[in-house]
HTML snippet that shows the backbone in 3Dmol.js (N, CA, C, O; Angstrom):
<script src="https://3Dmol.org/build/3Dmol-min.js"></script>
<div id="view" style="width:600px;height:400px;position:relative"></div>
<script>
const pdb = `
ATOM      1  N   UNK A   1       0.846  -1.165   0.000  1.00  0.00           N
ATOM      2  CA  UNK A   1       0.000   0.000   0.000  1.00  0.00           C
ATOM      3  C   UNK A   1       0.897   1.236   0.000  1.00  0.00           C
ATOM      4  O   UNK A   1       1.989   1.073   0.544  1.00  0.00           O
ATOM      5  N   UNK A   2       0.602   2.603  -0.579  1.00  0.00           N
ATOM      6  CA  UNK A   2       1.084   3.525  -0.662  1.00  0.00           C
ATOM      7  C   UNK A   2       0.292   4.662   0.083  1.00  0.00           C
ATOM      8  O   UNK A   2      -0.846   4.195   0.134  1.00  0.00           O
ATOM      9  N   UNK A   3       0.267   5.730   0.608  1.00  0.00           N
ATOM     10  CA  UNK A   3      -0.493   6.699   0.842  1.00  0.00           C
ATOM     11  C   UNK A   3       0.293   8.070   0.961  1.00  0.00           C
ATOM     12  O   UNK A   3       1.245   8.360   1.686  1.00  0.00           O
ATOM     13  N   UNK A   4      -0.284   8.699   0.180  1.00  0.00           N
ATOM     14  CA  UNK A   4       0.234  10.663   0.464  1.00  0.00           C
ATOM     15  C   UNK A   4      -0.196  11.201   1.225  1.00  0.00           C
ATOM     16  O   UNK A   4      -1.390  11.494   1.270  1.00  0.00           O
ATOM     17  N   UNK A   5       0.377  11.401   1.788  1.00  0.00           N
ATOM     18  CA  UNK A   5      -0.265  12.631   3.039  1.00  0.00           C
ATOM     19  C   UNK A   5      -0.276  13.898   2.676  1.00  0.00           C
ATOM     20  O   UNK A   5       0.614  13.786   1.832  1.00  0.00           O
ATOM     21  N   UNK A   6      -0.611  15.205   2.622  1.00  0.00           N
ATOM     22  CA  UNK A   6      -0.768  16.269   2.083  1.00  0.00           C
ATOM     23  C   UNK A   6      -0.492  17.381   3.279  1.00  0.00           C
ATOM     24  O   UNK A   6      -0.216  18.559   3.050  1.00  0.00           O
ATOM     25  N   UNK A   7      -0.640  16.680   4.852  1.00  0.00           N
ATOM     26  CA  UNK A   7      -0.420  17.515   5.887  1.00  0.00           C
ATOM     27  C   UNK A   7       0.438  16.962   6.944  1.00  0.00           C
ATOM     28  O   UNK A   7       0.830  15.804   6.800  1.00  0.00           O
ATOM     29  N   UNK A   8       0.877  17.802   8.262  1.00  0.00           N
ATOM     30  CA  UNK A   8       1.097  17.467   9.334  1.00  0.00           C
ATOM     31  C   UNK A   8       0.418  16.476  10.255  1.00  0.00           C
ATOM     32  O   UNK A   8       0.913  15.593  10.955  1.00  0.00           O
ATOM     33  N   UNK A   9      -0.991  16.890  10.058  1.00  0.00           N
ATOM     34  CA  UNK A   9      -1.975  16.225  10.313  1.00  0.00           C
ATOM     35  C   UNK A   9      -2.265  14.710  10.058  1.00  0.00           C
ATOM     36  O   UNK A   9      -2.412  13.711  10.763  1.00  0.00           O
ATOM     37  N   UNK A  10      -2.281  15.085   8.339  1.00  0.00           N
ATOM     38  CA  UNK A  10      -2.489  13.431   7.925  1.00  0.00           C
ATOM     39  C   UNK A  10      -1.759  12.456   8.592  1.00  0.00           C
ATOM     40  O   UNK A  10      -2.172  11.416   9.106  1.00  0.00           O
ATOM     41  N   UNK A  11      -0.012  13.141   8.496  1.00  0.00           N
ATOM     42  CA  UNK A  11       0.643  12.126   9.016  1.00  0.00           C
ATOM     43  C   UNK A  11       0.446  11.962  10.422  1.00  0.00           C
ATOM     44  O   UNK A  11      -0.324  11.013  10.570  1.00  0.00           O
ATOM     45  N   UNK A  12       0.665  12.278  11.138  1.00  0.00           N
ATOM     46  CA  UNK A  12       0.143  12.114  12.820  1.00  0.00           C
ATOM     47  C   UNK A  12      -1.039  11.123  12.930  1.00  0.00           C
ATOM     48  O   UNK A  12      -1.264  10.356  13.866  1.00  0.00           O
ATOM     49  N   UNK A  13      -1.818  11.303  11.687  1.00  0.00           N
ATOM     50  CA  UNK A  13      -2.962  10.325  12.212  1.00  0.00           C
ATOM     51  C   UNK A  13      -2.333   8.795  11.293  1.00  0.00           C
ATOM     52  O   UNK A  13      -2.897   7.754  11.631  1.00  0.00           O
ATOM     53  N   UNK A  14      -1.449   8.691  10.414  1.00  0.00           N
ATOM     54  CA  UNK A  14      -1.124   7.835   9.943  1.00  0.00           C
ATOM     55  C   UNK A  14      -0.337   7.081  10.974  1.00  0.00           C
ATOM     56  O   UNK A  14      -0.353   5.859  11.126  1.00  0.00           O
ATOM     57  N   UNK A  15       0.468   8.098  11.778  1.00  0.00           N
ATOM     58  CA  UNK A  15       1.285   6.959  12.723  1.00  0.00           C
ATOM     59  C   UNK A  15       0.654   6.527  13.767  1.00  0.00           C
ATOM     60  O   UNK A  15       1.216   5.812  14.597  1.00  0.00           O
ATOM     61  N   UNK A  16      -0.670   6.922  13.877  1.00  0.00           N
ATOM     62  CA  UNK A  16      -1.246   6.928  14.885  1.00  0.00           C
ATOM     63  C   UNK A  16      -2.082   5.191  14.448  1.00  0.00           C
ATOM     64  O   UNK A  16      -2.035   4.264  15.256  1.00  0.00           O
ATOM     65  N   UNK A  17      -2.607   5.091  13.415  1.00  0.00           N
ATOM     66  CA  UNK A  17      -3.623   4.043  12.856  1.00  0.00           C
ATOM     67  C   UNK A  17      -2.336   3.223  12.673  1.00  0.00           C
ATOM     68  O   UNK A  17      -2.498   2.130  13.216  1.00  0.00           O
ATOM     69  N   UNK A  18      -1.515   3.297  12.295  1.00  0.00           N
ATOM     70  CA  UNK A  18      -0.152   2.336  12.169  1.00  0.00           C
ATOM     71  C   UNK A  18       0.488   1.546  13.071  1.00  0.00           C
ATOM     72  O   UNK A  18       1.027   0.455  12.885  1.00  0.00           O
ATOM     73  N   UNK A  19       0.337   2.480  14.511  1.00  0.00           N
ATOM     74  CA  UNK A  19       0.507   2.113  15.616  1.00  0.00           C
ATOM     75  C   UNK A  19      -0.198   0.905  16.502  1.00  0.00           C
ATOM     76  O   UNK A  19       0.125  -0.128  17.088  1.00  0.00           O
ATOM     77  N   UNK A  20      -1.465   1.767  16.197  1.00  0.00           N
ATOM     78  CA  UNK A  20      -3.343   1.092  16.661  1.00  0.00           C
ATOM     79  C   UNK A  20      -3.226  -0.661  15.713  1.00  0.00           C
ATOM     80  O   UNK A  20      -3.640  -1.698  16.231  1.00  0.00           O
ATOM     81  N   UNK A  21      -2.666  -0.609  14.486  1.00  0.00           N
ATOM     82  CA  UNK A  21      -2.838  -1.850  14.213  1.00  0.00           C
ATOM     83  C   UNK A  21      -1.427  -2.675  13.173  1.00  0.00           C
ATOM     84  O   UNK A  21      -1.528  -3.309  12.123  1.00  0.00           O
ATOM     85  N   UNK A  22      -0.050  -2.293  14.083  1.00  0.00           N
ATOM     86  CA  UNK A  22       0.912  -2.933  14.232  1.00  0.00           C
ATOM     87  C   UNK A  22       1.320  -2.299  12.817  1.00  0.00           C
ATOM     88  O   UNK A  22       2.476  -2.708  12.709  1.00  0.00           O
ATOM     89  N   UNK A  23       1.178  -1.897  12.208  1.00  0.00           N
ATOM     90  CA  UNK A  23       1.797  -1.719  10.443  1.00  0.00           C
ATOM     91  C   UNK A  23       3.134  -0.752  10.406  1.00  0.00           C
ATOM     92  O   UNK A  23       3.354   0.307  10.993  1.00  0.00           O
ATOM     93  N   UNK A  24       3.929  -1.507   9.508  1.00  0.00           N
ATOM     94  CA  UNK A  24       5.318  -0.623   9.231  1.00  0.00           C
ATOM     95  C   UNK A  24       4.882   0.256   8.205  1.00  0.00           C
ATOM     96  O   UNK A  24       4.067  -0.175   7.390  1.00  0.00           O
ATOM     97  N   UNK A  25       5.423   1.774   8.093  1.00  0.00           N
ATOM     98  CA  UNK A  25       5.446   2.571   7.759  1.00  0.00           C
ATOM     99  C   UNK A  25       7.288   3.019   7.193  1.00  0.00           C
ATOM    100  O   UNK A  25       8.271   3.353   7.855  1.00  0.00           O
ATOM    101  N   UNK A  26       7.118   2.851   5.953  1.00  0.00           N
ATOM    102  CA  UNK A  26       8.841   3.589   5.463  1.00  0.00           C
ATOM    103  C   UNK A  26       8.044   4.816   4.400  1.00  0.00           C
ATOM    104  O   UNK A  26       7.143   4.953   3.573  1.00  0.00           O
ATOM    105  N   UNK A  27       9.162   5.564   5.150  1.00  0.00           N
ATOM    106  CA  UNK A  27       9.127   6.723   4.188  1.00  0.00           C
ATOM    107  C   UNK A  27       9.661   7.286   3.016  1.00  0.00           C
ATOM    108  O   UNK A  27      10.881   7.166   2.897  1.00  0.00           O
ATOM    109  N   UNK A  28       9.109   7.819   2.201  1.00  0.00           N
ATOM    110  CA  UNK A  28       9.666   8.120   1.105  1.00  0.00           C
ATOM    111  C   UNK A  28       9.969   9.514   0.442  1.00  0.00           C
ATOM    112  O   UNK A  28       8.974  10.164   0.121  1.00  0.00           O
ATOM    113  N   UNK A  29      10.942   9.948   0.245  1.00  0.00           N
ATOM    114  CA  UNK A  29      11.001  11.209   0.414  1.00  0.00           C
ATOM    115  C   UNK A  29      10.910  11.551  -0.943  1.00  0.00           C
ATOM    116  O   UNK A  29       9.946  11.403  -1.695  1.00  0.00           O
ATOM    117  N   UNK A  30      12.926  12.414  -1.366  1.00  0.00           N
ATOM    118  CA  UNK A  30      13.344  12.748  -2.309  1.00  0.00           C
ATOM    119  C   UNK A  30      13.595  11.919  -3.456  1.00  0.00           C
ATOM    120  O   UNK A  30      14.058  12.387  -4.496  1.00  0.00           O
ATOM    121  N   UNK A  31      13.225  10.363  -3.263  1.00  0.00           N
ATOM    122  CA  UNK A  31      13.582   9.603  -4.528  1.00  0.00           C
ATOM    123  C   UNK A  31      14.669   9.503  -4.887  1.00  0.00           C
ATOM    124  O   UNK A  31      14.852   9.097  -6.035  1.00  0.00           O
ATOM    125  N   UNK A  32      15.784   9.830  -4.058  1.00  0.00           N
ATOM    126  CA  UNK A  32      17.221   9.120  -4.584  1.00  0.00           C
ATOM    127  C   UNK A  32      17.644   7.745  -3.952  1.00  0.00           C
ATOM    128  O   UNK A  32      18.716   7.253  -4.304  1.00  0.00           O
ATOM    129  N   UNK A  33      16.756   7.026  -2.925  1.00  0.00           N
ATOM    130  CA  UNK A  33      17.058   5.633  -2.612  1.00  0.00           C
ATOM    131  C   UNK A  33      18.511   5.298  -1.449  1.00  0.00           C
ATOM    132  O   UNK A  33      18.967   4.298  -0.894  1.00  0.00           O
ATOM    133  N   UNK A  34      18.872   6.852  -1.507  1.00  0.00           N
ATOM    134  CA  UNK A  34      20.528   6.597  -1.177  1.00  0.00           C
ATOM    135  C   UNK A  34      20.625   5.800   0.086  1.00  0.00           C
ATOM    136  O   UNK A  34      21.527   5.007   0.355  1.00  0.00           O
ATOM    137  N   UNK A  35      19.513   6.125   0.885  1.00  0.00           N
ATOM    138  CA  UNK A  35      19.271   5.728   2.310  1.00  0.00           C
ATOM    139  C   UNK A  35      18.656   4.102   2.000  1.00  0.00           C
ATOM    140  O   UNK A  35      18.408   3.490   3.039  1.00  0.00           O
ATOM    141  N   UNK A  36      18.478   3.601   1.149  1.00  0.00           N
ATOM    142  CA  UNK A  36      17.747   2.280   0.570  1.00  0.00           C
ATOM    143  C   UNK A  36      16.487   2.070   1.466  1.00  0.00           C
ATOM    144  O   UNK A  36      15.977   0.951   1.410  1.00  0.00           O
ATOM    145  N   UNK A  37      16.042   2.800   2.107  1.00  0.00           N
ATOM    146  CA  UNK A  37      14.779   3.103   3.365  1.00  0.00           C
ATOM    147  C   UNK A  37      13.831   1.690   2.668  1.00  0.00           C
ATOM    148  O   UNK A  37      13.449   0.775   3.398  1.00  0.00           O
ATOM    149  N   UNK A  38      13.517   1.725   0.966  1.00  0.00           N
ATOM    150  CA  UNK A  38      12.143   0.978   0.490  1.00  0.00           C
ATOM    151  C   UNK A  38      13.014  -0.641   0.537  1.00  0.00           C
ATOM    152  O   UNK A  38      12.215  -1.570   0.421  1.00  0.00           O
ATOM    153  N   UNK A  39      14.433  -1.070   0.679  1.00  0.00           N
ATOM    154  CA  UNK A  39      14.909  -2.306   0.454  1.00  0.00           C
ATOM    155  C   UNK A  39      14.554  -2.701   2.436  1.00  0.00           C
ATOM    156  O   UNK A  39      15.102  -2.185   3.410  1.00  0.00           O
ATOM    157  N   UNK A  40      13.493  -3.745   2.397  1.00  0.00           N
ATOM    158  CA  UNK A  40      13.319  -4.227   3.727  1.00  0.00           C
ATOM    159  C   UNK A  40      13.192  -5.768   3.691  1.00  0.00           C
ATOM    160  O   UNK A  40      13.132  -6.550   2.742  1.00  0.00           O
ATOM    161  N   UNK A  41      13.167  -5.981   5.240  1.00  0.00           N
ATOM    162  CA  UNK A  41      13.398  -7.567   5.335  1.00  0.00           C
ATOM    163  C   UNK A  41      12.534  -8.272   5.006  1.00  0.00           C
ATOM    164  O   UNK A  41      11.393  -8.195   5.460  1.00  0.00           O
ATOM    165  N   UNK A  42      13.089  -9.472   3.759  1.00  0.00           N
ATOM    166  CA  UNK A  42      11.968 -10.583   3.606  1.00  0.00           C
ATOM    167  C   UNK A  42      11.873 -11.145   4.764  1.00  0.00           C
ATOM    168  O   UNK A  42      11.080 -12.073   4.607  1.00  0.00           O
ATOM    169  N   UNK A  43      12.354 -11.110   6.237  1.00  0.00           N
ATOM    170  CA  UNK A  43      11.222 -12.137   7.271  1.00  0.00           C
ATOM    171  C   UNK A  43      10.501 -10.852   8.025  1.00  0.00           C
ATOM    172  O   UNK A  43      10.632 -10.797   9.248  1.00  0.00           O
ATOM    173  N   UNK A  44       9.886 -10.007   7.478  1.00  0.00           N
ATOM    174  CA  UNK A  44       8.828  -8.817   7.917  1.00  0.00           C
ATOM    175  C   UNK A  44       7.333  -9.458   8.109  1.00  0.00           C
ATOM    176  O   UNK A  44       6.862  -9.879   7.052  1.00  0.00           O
ATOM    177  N   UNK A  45       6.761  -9.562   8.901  1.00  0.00           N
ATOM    178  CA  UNK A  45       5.516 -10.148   8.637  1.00  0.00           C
ATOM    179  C   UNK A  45       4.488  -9.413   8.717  1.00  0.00           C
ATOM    180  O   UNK A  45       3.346  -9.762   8.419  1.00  0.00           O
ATOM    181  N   UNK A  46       4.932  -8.022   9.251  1.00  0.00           N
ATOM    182  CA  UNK A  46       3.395  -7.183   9.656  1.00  0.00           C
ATOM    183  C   UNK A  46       3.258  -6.366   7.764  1.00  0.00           C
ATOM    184  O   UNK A  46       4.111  -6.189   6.895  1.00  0.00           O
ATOM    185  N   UNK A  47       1.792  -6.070   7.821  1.00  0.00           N
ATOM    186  CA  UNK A  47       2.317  -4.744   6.825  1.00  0.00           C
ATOM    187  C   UNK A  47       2.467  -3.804   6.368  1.00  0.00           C
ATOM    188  O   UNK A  47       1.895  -2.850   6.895  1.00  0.00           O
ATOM    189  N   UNK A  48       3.288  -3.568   5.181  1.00  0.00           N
ATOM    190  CA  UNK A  48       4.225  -2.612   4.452  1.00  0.00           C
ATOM    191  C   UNK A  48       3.564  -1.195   4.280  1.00  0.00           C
ATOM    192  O   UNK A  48       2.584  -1.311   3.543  1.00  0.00           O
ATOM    193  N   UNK A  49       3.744   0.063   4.686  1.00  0.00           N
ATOM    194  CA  UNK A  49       3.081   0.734   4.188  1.00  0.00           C
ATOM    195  C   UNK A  49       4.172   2.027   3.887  1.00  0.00           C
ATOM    196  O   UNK A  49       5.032   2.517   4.620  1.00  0.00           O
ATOM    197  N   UNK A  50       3.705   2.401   2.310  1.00  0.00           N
ATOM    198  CA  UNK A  50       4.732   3.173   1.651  1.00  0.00           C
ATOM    199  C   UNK A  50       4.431   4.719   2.221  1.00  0.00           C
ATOM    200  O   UNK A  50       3.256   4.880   1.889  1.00  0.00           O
ATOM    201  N   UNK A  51       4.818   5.820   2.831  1.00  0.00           N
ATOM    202  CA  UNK A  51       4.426   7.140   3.077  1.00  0.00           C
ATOM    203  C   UNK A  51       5.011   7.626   1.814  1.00  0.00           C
ATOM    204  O   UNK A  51       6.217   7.386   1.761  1.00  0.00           O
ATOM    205  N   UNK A  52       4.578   8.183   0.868  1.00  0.00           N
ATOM    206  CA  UNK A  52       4.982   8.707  -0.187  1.00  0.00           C
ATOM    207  C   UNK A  52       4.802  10.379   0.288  1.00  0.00           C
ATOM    208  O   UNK A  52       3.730  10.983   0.341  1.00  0.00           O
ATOM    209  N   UNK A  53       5.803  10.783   0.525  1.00  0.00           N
ATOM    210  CA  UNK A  53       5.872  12.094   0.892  1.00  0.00           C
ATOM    211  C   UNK A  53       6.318  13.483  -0.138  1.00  0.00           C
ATOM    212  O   UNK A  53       7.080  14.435   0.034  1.00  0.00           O
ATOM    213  N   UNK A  54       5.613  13.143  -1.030  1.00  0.00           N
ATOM    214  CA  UNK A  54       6.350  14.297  -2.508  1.00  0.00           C
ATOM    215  C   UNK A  54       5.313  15.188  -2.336  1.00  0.00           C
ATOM    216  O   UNK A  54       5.513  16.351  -2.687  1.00  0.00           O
ATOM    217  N   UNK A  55       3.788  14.751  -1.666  1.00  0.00           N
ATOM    218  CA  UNK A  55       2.872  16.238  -1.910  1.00  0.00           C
ATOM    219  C   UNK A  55       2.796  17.385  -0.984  1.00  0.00           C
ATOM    220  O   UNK A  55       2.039  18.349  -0.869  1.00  0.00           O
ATOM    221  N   UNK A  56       4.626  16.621   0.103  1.00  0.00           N
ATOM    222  CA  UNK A  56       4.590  17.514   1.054  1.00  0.00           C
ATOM    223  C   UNK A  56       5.949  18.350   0.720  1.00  0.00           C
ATOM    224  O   UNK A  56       6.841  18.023   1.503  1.00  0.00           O
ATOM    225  N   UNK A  57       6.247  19.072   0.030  1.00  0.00           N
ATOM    226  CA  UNK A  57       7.438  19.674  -1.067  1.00  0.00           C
ATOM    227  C   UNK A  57       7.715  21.002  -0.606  1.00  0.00           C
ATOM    228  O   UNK A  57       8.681  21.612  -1.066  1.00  0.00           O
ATOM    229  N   UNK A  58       7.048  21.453   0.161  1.00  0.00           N
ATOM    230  CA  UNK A  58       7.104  23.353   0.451  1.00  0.00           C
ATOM    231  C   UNK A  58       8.339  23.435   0.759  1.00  0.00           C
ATOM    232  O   UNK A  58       9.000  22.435   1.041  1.00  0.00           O
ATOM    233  N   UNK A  59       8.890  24.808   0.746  1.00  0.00           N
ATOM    234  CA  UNK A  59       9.510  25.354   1.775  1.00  0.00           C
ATOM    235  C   UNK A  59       9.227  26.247   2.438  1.00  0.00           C
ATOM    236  O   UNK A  59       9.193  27.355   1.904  1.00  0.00           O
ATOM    237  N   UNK A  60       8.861  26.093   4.087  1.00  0.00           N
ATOM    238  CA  UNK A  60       8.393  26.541   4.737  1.00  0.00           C
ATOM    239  C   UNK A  60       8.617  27.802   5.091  1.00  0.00           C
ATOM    240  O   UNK A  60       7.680  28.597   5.163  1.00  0.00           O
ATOM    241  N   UNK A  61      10.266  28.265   5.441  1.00  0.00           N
ATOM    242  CA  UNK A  61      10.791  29.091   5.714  1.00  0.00           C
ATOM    243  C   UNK A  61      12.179  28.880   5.206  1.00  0.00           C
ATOM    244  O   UNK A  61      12.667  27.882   4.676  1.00  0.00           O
ATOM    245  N   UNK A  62      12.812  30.273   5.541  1.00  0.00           N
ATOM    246  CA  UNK A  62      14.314  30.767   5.225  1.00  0.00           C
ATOM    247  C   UNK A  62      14.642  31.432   6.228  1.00  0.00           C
ATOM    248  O   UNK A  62      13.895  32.343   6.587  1.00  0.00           O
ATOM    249  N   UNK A  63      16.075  31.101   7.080  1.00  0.00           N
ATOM    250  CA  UNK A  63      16.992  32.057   7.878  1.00  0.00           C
ATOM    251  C   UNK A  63      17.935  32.522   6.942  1.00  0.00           C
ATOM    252  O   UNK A  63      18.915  31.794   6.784  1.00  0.00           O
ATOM    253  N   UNK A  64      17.865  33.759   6.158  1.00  0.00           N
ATOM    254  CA  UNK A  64      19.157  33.759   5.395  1.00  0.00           C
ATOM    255  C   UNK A  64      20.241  34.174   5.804  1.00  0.00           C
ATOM    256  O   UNK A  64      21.319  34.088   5.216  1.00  0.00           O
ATOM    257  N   UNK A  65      19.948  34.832   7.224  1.00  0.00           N
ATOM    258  CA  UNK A  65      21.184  35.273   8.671  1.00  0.00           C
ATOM    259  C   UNK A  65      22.105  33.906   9.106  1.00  0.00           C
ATOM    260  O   UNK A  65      23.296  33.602   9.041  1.00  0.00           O
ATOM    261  N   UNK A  66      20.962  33.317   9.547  1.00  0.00           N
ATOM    262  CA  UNK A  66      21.763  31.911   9.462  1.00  0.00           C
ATOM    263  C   UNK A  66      22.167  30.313   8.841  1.00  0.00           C
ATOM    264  O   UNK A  66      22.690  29.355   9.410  1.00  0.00           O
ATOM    265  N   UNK A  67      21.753  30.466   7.638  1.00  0.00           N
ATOM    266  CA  UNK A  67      22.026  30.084   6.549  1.00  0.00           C
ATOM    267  C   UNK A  67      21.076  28.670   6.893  1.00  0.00           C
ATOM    268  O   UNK A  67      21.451  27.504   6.771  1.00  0.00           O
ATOM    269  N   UNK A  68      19.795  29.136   7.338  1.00  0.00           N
ATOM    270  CA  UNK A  68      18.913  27.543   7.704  1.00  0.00           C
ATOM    271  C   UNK A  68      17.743  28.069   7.071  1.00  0.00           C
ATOM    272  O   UNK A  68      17.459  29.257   6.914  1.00  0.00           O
ATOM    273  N   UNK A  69      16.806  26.607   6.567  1.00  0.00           N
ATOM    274  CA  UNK A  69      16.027  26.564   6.247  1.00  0.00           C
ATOM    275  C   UNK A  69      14.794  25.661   6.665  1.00  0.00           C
ATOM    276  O   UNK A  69      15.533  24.692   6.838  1.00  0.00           O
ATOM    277  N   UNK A  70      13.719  25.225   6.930  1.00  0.00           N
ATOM    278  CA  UNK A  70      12.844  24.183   7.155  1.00  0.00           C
ATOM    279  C   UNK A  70      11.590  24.170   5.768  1.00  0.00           C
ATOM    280  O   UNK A  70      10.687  24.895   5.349  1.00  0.00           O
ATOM    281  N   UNK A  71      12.390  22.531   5.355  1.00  0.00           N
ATOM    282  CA  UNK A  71      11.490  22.297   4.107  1.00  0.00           C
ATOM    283  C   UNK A  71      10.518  21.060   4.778  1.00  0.00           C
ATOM    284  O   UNK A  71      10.467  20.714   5.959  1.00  0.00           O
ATOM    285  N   UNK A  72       9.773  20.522   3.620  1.00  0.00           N
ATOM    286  CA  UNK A  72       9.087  19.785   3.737  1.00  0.00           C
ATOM    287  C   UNK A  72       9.564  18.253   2.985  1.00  0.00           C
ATOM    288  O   UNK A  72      10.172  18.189   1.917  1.00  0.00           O
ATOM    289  N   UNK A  73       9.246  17.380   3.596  1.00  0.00           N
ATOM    290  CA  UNK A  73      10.458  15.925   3.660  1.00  0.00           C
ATOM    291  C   UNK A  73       9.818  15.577   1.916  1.00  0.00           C
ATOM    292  O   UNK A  73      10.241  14.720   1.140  1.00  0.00           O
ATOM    293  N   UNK A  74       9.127  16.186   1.783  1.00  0.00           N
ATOM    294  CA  UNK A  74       9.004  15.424  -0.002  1.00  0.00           C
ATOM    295  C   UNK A  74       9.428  16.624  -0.922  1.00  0.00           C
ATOM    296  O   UNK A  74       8.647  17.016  -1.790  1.00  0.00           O
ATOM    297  N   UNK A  75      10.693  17.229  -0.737  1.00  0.00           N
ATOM    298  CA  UNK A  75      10.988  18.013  -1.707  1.00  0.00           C
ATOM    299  C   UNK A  75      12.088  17.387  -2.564  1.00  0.00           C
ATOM    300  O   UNK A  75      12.761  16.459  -2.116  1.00  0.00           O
ATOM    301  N   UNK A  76      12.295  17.919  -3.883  1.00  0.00           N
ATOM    302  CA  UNK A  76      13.678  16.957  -4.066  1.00  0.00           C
ATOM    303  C   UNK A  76      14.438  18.562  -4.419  1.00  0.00           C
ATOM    304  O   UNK A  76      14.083  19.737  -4.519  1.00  0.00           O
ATOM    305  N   UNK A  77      15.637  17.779  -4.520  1.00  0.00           N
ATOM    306  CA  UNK A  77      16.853  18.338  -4.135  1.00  0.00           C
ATOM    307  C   UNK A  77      16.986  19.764  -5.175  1.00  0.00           C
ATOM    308  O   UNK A  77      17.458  20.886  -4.989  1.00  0.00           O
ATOM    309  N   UNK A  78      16.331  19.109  -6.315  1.00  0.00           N
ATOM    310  CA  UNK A  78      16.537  19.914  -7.820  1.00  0.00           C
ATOM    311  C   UNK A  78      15.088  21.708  -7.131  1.00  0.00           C
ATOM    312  O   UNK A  78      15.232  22.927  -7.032  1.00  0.00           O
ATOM    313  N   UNK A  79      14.188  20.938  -6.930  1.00  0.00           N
ATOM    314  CA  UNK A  79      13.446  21.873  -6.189  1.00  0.00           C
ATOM    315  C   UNK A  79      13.718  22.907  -5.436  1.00  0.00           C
ATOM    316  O   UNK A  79      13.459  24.105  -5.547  1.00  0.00           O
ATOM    317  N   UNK A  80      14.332  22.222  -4.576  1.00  0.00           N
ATOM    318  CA  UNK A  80      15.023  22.925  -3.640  1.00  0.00           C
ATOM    319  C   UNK A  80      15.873  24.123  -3.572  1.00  0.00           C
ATOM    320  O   UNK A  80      15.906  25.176  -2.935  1.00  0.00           O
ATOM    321  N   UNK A  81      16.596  23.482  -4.560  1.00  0.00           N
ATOM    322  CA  UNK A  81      18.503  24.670  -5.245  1.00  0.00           C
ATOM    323  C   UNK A  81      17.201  25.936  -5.531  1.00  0.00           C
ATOM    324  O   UNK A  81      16.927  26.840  -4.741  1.00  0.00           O
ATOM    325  N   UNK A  82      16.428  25.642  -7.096  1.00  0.00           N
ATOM    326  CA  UNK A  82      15.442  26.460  -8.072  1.00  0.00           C
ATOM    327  C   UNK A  82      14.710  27.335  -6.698  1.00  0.00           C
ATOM    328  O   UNK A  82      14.579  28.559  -6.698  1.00  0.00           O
ATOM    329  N   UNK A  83      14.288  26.449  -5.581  1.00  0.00           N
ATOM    330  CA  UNK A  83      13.285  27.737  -4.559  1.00  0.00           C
ATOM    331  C   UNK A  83      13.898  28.477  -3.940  1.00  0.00           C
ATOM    332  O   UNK A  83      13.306  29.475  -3.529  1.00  0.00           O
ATOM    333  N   UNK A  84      15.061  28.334  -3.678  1.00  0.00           N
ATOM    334  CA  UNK A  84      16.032  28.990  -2.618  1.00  0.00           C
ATOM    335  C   UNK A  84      16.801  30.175  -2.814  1.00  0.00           C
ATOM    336  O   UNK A  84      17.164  30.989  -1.964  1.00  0.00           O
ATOM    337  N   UNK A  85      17.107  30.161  -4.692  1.00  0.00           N
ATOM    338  CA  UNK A  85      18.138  30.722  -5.426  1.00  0.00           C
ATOM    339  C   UNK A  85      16.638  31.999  -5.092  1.00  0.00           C
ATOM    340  O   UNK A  85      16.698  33.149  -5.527  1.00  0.00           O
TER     341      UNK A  85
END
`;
const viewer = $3Dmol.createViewer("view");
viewer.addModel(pdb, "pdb");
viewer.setStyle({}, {cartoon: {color: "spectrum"}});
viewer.zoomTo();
viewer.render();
</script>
């Protein structure tokens, strides 16, 4: 199973129903795999559930004093450089 969450919200209640009935949850962010997060164990028995996190892409804010930012975990990288510049 896959599901997008679109809010803060959604997700909170996703870990929440995930919790309530044992299900793994991997997340999915930027789509580069580097972290291999989606490669999991064949002796897993509960189940799989994909957080596809791309419709959560904003960037929230900019410190440009202190060179920080808070984005949103489904942005990709290329996005990112293009919103910032």
């Amino acid at each position: 199973m896959v599901v997008y969450p679109m809010s803060t919200e959604h997700c909170q209640n996703l870990v929440a129903l995930a919790n309530k009935h044992n299900v793994v949850i991997v997340p999915y962010g930027g789509g580069t795999t580097v972290s291999q997060s989606l490669k999991l164990p064949n002796e897993e028995q509960r189940m799989i559930v994909s957080c596809d996190m791309t419709r959560m892409n904003a960037v929230k804010w900019v410190d440009k004093e202190n060179g920080m930012a808070c984005v949103q975990a489904g942005i990709f990288g290329s996005d990112l450089e293009r919103d910032l510049k």
